[in-house]
C-alpha positions in Angstrom: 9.8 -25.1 -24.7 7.1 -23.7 -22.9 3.5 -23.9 -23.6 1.4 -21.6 -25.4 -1.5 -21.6 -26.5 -4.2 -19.2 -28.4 -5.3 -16.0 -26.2 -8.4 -14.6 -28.1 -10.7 -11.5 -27.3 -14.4 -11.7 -28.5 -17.7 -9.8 -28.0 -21.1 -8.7 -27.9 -23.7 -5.7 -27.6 -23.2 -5.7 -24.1 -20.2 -8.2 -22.5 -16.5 -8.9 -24.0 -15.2 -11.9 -22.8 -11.2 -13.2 -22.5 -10.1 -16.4 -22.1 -6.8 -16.8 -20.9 -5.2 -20.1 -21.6 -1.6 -18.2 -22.8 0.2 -19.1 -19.7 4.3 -18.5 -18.6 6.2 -19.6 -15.9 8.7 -17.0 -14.8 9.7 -18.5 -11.6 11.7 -21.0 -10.7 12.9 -19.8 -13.8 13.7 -23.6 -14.9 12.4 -23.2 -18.3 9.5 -25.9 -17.3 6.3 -24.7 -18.5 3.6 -24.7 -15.7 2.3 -28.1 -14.4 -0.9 -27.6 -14.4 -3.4 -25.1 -16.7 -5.7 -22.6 -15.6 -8.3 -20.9 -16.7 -9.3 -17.2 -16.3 -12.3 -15.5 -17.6 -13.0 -11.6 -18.3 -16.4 -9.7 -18.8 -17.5 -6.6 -18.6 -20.7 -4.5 -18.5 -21.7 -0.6 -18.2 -21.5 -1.1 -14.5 -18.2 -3.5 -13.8 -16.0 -6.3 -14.8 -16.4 -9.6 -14.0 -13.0 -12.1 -13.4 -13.6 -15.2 -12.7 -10.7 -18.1 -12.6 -10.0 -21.3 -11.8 -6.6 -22.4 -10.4 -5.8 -26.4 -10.4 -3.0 -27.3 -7.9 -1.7 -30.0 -6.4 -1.3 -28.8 -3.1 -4.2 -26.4 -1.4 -2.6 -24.1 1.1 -5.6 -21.9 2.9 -3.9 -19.3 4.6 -5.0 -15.8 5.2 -3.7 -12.5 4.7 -3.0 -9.2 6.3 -4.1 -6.1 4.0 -0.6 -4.4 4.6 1.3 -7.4 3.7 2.0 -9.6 0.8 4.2 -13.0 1.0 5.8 -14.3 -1.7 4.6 -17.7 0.1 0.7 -16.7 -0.4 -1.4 -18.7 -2.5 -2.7 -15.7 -4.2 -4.8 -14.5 -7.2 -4.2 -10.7 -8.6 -5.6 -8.6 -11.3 -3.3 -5.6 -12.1 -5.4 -2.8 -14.1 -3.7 0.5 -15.4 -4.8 3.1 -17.3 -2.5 3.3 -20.4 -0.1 0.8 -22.4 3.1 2.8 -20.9 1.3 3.8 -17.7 3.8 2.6 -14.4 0.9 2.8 -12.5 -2.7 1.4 -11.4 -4.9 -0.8 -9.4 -4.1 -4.3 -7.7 -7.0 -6.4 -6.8 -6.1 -9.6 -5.0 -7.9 -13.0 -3.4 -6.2 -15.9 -1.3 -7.5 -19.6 -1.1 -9.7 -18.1 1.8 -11.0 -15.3 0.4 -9.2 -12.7 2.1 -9.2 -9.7 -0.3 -6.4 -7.6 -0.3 -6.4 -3.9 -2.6 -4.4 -0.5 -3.4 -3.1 1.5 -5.9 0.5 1.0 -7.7 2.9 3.4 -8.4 6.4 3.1 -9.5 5.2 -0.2 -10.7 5.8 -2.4 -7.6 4.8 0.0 -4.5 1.6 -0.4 -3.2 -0.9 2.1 -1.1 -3.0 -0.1 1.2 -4.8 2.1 2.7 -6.8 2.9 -0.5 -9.7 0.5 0.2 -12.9 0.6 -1.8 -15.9 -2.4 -1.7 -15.8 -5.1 -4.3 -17.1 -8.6 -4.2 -15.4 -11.8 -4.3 -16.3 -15.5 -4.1 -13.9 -18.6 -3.8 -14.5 -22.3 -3.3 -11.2 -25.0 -2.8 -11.3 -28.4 -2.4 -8.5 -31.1 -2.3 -7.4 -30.5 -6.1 -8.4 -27.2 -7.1 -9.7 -23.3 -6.6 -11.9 -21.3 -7.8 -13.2 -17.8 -7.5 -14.7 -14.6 -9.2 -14.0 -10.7 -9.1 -16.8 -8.0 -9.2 -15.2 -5.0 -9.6 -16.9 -1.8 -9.9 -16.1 0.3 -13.2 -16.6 3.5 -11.0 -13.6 2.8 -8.4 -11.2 3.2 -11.1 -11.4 7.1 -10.3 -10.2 7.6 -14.2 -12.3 8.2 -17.1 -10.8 6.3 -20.2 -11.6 4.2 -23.3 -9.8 1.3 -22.6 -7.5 0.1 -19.7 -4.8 -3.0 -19.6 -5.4 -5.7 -17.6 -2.6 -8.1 -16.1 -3.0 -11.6 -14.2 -0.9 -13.5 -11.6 -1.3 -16.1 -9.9 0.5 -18.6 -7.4 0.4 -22.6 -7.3 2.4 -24.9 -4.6 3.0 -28.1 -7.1 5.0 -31.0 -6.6 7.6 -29.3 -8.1 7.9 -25.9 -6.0 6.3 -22.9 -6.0 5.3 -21.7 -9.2 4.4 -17.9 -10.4 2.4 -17.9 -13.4 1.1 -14.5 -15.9 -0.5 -14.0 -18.7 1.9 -12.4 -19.8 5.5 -12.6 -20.7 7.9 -11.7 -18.3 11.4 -10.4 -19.3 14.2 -12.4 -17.2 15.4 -11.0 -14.2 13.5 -7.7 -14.2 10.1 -9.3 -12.7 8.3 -7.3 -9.3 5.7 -8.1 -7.3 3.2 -6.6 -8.7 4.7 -4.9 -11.9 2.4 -3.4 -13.3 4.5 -3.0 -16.4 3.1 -6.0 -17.8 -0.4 -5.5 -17.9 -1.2 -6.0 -21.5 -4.3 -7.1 -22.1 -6.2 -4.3 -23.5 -10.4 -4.0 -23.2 -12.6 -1.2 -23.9 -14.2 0.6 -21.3 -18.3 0.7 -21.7 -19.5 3.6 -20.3 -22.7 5.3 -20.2 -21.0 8.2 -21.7 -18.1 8.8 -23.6 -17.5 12.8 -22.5 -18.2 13.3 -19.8 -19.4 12.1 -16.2 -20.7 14.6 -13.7 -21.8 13.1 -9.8 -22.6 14.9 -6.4 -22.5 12.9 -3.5 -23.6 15.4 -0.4 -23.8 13.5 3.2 -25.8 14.2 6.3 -24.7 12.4 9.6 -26.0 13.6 13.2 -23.2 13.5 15.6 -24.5 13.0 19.2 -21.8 13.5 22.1 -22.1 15.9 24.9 -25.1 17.4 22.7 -26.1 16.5 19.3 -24.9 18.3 16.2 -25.6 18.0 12.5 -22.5 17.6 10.4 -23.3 18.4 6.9 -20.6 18.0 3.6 -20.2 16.5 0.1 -18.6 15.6 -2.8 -18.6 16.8 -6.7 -16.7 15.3 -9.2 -16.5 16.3 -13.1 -14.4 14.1 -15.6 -14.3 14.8 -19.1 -12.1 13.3 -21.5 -8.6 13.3 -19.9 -9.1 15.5 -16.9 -11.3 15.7 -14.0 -11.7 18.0 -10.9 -12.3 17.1 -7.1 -14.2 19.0 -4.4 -14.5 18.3 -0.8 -16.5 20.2 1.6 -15.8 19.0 5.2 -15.0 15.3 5.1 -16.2 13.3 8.2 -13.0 11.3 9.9 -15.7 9.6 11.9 -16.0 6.7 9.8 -12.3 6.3 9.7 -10.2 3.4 11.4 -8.0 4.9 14.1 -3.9 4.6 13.7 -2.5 1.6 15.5 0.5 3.0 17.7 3.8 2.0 16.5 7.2 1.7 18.7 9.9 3.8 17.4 12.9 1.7 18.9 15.5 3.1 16.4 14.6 6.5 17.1 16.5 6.9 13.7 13.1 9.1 11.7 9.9 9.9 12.2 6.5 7.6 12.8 4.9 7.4 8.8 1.5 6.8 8.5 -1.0 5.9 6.1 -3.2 8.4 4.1 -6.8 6.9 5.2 -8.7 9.8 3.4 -10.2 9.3 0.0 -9.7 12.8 -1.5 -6.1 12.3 -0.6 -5.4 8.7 -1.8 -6.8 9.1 -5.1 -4.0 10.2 -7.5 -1.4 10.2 -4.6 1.0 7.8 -6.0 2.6 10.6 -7.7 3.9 12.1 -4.3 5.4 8.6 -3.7 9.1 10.3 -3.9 12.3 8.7 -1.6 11.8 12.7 -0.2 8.3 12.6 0.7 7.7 16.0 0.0 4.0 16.2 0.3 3.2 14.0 3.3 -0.2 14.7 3.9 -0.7 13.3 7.2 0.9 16.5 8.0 -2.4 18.2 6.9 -4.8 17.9 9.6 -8.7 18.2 9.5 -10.0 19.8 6.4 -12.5 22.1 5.4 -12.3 21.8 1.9 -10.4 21.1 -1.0 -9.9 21.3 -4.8 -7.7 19.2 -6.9 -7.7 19.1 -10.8 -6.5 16.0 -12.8 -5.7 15.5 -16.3 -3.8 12.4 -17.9 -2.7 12.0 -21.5 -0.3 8.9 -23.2 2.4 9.4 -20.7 1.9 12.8 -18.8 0.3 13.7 -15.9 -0.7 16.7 -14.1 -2.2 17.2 -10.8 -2.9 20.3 -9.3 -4.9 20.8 -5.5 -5.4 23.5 -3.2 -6.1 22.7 0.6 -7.5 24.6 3.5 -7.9 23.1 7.2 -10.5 23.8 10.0 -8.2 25.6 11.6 -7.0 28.3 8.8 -10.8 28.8 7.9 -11.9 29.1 11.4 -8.9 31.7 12.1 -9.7 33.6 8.5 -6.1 32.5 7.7 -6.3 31.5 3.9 -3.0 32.5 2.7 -2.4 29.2 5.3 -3.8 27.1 2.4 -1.7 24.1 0.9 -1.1 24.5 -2.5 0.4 21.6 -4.6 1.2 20.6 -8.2 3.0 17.6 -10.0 3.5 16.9 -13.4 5.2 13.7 -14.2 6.0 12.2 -18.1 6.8 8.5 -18.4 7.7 8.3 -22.6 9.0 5.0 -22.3 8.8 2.0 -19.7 12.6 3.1 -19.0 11.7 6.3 -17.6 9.8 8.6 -15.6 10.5 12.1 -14.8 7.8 14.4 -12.3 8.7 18.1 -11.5 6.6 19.3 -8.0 5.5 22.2 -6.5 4.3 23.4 -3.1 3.5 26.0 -0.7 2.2 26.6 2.5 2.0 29.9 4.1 5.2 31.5 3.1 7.3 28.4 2.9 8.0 27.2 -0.4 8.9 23.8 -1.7 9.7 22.6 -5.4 11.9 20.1 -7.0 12.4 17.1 -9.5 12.1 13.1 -9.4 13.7 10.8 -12.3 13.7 7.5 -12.3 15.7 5.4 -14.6 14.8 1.5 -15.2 17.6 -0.6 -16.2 18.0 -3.9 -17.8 18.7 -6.6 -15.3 16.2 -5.4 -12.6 18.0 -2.3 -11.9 16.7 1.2 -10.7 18.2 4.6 -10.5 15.9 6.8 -8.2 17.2 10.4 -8.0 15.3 13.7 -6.6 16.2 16.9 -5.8 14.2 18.7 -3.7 14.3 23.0 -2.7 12.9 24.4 0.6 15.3 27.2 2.2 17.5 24.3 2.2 18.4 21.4 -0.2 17.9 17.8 -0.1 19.9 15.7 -2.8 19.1 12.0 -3.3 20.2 9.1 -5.2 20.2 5.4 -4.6 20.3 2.3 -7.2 18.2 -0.8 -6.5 17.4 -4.1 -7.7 14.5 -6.1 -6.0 14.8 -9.9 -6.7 12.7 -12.7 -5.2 15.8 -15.3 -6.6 19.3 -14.1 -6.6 21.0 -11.2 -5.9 19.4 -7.8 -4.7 20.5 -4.4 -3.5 20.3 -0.8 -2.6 23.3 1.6 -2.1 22.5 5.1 -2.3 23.2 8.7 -0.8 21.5 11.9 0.3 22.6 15.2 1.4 20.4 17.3 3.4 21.0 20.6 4.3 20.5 22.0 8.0 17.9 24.7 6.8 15.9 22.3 5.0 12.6 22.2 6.1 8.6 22.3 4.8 5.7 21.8 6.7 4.1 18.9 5.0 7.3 16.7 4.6 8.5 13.4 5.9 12.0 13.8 5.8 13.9 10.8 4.5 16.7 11.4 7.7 18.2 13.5 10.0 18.6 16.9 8.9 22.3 18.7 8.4 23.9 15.1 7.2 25.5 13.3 4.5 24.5 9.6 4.2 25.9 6.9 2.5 24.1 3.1 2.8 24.3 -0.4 1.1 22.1 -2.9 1.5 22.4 -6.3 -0.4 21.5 -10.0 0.4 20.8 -13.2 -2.4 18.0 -15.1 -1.6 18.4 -19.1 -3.1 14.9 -21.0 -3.7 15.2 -24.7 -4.1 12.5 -27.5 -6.2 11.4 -29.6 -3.1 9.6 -30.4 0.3 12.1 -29.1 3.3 14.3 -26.0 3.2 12.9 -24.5 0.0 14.6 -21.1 0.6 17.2 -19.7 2.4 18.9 -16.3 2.1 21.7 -13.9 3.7 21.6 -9.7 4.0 24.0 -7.1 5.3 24.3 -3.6 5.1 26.1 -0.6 6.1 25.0 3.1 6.6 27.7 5.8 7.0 26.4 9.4 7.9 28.1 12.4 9.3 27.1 16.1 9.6 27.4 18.0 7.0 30.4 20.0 9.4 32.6 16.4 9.3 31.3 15.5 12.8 30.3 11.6 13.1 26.3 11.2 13.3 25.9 7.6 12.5 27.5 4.2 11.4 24.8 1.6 11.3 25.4 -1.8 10.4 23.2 -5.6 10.2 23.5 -9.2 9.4 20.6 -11.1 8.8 20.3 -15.2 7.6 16.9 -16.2 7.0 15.2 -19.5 5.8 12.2 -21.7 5.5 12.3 -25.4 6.9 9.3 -26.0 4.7 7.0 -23.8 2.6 4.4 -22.4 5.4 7.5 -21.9 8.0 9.6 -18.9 8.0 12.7 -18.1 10.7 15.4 -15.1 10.6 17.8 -14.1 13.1 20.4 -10.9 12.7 22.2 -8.8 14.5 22.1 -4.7 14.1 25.2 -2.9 16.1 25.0 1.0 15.5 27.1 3.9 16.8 25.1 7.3 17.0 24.5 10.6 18.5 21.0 11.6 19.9 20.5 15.1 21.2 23.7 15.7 21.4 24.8 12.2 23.4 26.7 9.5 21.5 25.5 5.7 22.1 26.4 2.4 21.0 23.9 0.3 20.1 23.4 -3.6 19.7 20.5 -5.6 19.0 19.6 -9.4 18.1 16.8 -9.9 16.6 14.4 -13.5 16.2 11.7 -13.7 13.9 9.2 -16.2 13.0 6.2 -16.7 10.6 4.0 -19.8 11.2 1.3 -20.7 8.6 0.6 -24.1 8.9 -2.2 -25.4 6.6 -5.1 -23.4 7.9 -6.7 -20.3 7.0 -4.3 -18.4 9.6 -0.7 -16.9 9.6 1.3 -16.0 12.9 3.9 -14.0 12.8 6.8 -13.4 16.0 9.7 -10.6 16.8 11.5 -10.6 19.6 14.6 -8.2 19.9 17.0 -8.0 22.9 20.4 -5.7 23.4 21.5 -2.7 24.4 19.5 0.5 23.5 20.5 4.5 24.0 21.9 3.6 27.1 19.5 0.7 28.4 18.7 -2.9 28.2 16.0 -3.7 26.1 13.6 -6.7 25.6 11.0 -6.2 22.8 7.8 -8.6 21.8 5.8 -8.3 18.5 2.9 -10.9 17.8 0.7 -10.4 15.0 -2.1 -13.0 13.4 -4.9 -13.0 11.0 -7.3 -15.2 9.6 -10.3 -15.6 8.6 -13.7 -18.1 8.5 -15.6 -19.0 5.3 -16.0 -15.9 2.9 -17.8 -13.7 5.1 -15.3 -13.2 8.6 -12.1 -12.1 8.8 -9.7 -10.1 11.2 -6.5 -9.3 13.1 -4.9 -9.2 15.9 -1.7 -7.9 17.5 -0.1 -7.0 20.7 3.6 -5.7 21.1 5.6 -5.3 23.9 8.5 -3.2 25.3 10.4 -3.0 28.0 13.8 -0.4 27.7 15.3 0.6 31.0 12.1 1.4 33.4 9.9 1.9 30.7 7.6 -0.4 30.3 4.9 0.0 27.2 2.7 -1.9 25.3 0.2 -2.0 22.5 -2.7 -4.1 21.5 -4.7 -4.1 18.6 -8.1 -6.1 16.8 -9.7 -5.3 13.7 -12.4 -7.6 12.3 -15.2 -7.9 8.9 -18.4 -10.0 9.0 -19.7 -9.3 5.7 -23.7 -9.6 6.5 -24.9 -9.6 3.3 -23.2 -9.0 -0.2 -23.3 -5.0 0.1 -23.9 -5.4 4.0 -20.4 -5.1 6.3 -19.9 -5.0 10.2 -16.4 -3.9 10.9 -15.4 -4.1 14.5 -11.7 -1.9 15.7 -10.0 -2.0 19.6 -7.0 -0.2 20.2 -5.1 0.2 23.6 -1.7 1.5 23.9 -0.1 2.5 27.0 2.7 4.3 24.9 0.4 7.3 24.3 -2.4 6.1 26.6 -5.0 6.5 24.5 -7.8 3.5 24.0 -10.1 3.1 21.2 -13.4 1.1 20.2 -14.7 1.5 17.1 -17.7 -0.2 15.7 -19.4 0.6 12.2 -22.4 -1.0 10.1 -22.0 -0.2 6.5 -24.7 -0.6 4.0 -23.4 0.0 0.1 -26.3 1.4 -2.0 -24.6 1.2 -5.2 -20.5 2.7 -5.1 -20.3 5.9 -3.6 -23.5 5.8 -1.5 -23.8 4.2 1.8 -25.1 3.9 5.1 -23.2 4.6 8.2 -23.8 4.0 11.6 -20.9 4.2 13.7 -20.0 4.5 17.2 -16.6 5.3 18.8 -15.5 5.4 22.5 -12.2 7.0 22.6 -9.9 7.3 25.9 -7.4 10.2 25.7 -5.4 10.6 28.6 -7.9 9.6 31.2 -10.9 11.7 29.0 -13.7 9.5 27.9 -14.8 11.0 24.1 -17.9 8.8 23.0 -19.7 9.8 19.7 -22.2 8.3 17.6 -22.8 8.9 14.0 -25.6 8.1 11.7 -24.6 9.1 8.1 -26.3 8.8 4.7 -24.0 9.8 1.5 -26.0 9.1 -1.9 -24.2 10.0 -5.1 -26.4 11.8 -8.1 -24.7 11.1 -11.4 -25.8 13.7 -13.8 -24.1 12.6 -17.4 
C-alpha cells in the first residue's frame, strides 16, 4: 500500500505556505511506495513564489542539461503551473543536481516551447546523501492575470532500487507524460497588487553603432483586466537575440523548423502548436508592430493578433498585414477543440483541430486545414516511457495547398500513411536497466497514384548502466526528388555518455548511401556546467555526401555575475551557409521586464563582415 500522508495548505497576511509530504510513486510501477521522503515547500508574496525542496537519495548523479532536451535519465526537479483546473496548458520550471535550469511553456499537456526563456533564480546544494534547492519565480512571467493557478511537482531519485519518478499528485496508470500538466492540482491564490486590472509600458532606447550610429527606439504596452489582455509591439530589437544554429537537412524529406525566439510571439503560441503548423511565424520576418488581444475563461480561449513587417510598412503595403485568430474550448480533460483563422495579403487560411484523450495513454489528433487547397490529418498516439508506444496516422494534402506563414507537415500533392511503434522494458537494478526496440513504416504516393515515398527503420536501443545510453538502426527509403527516384540506406550509431559528473556527451554517426552518394555524417554535442553560476554548450557536426563536404560548430555559454547580473557568450560557424557569428551580451535585470543590455555581434555573411554594437535600456512603468 503506498504511503500517504497529510497534505495541508495554511496562511498569512502576506505568505501561504504548502508542505508536501503526500508523495506517489508512479514509476516502476511496482506498487512500492517511494524509498525515501521528501520534502517540498511553497510561498508566495505580491512579487513571486518561492519553492524550495529537499530530495534525499541514495545515489547523487550531477549531470547537466541541455535547455532543448529532457532525459528521462536526469535527476531533475520540476514545477508545472497552469492557469485553470481543466487548463492542458502552462509553465514548466525545472532544476538538475547542478543547477542547470531548464524552462517553457506546455501545450497539449506534454509539448514543450524552449525557446520561451525568461530570468528566474535558483539555488541547489548536494552532497553524498541528499539535494536541496529553491525556486524564485517571478509572479509577473506568468503573462496571465488570474486568481489562483495549480501547481504540480515531480521529481526524480536513482535508489537502490531503480529509478524512481515521484508527484504530488496521483497519477492515473498508463496515461502518465513527461510533463503532464494534467495533473497540476494544487491550487493557491494569486496575491496581486490589484485584482482588475494591470496596466505596464515598457518603452526601450538602444544606440546601434555600425557603419554610423543610429538610435533605435520602440516599446511595449500591455493591459490585462480580468480575463483578457492586449499586446502592443512597436519595432522589437532582434539584436539581443541568439542567432539560429545551422542544421543539416540529410533527409531532404521537409523543411528546416525553427524556434520562435521572440517574446510577443511565444507568449500564447502554444495554441498554434497543430500537427499542420498553420501559423509558423518564423515565416514573419522583422516587425514593425503588432497587436494581439487575449482573453481566457474556464476552458475557452481566444486569441486574436494582427501583424505588419518592416518591409509592408516601409512599401505602404498594409493590406500585406498578417491577421490571425484561434479560439480553442477544452470542457473536459478528454478533449480540446480550436477553430483558426488567417490571412495574409489575399491568401486565406482557416480550419479546425480536435484532439481526443483516451484511456490507456491514447491520443487522437485530427485537423483540417483550408487554403486554396486542403490538408486532412489524423494520427493516434500513445507516448509511454515503460511498455508499448505508438503513432500511425495519415494526411492528405492537396497540390494547391499553400499559405504563406505555414510549415507544411510534408510534401505537397500526397497521400501519406505511417506507423511508428517500439516497447521500451526498464528493469530494478545496476547493469542494463533499459532496453527497447522501434520500427516504422511510411507509405506515401501522389495524390495521381504515382509512388513518392516508402520509408522504413529499425532501431534497438539500451543502457549498460543508468548514465550510458547506445542505439543503432537502420533507415532504407525509396523516393523521388525533383523528379529523380533514389534509394536510400542509412545506419545509424548513437551514444550518450554521462558519467557521474556535471556533464553529458552525446554521439551520431550515420553512414550509407544518400540521393545518389555515399555519405558519412558526425554529430557531437556536450554541456555542462561549474557550480551554480557557469554553464554552456558545445557542438560541432560534420558531413561529408559525395564532394560536399560541410560542417558546423557551435558554443553558447552563462556566467551568472551576480544574482540579476548575466554574461552570455554565442559562436557560430557553419560552412553550410557560410555565415559566422559571435555574439556577446551583458544583461543587468532591474526588476522583470527591465534590463540593461549591452551587446555586441560580429556577423560574417558570405565573406561580409556586419559588426554592431548595442547599448539598450527597457524599464517597465506599471500603472495599476
Amino acid at each position: 500500500m503506498q504511503k500517504i500522508l497529510i497534505l495541508y495548505l495554511f496562511s498569512n497576511a502576506m505568505f501561504l505556505t504548502l508542505s508536501v509530504d503526500r508523495q506517489y510513486q508512479f514509476f516502476p510501477q511496482n506498487g512500492h511506495p517511494p524509498t525515501y521522503p521528501s520534502f517540498v515547500s511553497l510561498s508566495q508574496d505580491e512579487e513571486k513564489f518561492r519553492i524550495t525542496f529537499k530530495v534525499p537519495t541514495k545515489e547523487i548523479v550531477r549531470k547537466s542539461m541541455a535547455r532543448d532536451h529532457f532525459s528521462p535519465q536526469e535527476l531533475y526537479f520540476c514545477t508545472l503551473i497552469k492557469p485553470g483546473k481543466n487548463s492542458n496548458t502552462g509553465y514548466l520550471f525545472g532544476l538538475t543536481a547542478n543547477n542547470v535550469q531548464i524552462d517553457g511553456i506546455i501545450h497539449n499537456y506534454d509539448d514543450v516551447v524552449y525557446s520561451w526563456d525568461e530570468i528566474w533564480l535558483s539555488r541547489v546544494e548536494t552532497n553524498d546523501t541528499a539535494w536541496e534547492g529553491e525556486m524564485e519565480i517571478p509572479i509577473k512571467i506568468l503573462r496571465e492575470l488570474t486568481d489562483s493557478v495549480y501547481f504540480g511537482f515531480v521529481w526524480s531519485t536513482f535508489t537502490s532500487r531503480g529509478m524512481e519518478i515521484i508527484t504530488s499528485s496521483l497519477i492515473p496508470a498508463g496515461s502518465f507524460s513527461r510533463f503532464d500538466i494534467r495533473f497540476a492540482d494544487i491550487c493557491l491564490p494569486v496575491r496581486k497588487n490589484t485584482e482588475d486590472m494591470q496596466f505596464s509600458v515598457t518603452p526601450y532606447f538602444a544606440l546601434i553603432r555600425e557603419d554610423k550610429t543610429k538610435p533605435l527606439i520602440g516599446g511595449d504596452l500591455k493591459f490585462f483586466s480580468n480575463n483578457s489582455g492586449f499586446q502592443f509591439t512597436i519595432k522589437p530589437e532582434s539584436y539581443s537575440l541568439e542567432a539560429d544554429i545551422d542544421q543539416f537537412n540529410i533527409k531532404r524529406r521537409r523543411s528546416i523548423r525553427l524556434e520562435e525566439k521572440r517574446p510577443f510571439f511565444t507568449e500564447g503560441l502554444d495554441l498554434w502548436k497543430m500537427p499542420t503548423e498553420i501559423f509558423y511565424t518564423r515565416k514573419i520576418k522583422d516587425i514593425f508592430g503588432g497587436i494581439k488581444y487575449n482573453y481566457g475563461r474556464g476552458p475557452f480561449r481566444l486569441q486574436g493578433m494582427v501583424v505588419l513587417e518592416d518591409s509592408a510598412y516601409i512599401l505602404g503595403n498594409y493590406n500585406d498585414a498578417v491577421l490571425a485568430a484561434i479560439t480553442s474550448y477544452s470542457p473536459t480533460k478528454s478533449f480540446q477543440g480550436r477553430w483558426f483563422f488567417l490571412r495574409k495579403g489575399e491568401t486565406l487560411a482557416y480550419g479546425m483541430n480536435a484532439n481526443f484523450y483516451l484511456p490507456k495513454g491514447f491520443k487522437l489528433k485530427t485537423q483540417y486545414t483550408k487554403a486554396e487547397g486542403s490538408d486532412w490529418y489524423a494520427e493516434i498516439y500513445r507516448y509511454s516511457k515503460m511498455g508499448f508506444w505508438m503513432a500511425t496516422g495519415g494526411e492528405k494534402i492537396e497540390p494547391n495547398f499553400t499559405f504563406p506563414t505555414a510549415f507544411i507537415s510534408y510534401f505537397e500533392n500526397t497521400v501519406s500513411l505511417w506507423f511508428f511503434g517500439g516497447y521500451n522494458w526498464y528493469f530494478e537494478r545496476e547493469f542494463m536497466p533499459q532496453i527497447g526496440i522501434s520500427t516504422g513504416y511510411v507509405h506515401s504516393d501522389y495524390i495521381g497514384g504515382e509512388p513518392f515515398e516508402r520509408f522504413g527503420n529499425f532501431y534497438v536501443y539500451f543502457y549498460p548502466v543508468k548514465t550510458i545510453g547506445f542505439s543503432a538502426g537502420i533507415e532504407p527509403m525509396k523516393t523521388v526528388y525533383q523528379g529523380v527516384p533514389y534509394e536510400n540506406f542509412s545506419v545509424v550509431f548513437s551514444g550518450l555518455f554521462g558519467a557521474g559528473k556535471p556533464f553529458t556527451f552525446s554521439i551520431d554517426y550515420a553512414f550509407g548511401r544518400n540521393f545518389g552518394n555515399n555519405l558519412n555524417y558526425l554529430s557531437m554535442k556536450g554541456n555542462g556546467s561549474v557550480g551554480d553560476r557557469l554553464g554552456g554548450e558545445l557542438g560541432m557536426e560534420f558531413l561529408k555526401e559525395g564532394e560536399e563536404r560541410d560542417c558546423v560548430f557551435y558554443l553558447k555559454g552563462t556566467y551568472r555575475v551576480l544574482d540579476n547580473t548575466f554574461l552570455r557568450l554565442f559562436v557560430h560557424h557553419s560552412t553550410l551557409s557560410s555565415s559566422t557569428d559571435l555574439n556577446f551580451m551583458l544583461q543587468r535585470e532591474f526588476f522583470a521586464g527591465s534590463n540593461f543590455f549591452l551587446v555586441v555581434n560580429r556577423a560574417v555573411r558570405e565573406g561580409k563582415i556586419y559588426m554592431p554594437l548595442m547599448l539598450k535600456v527597457a524599464y517597465e512603468v506599471k500603472i495599476l
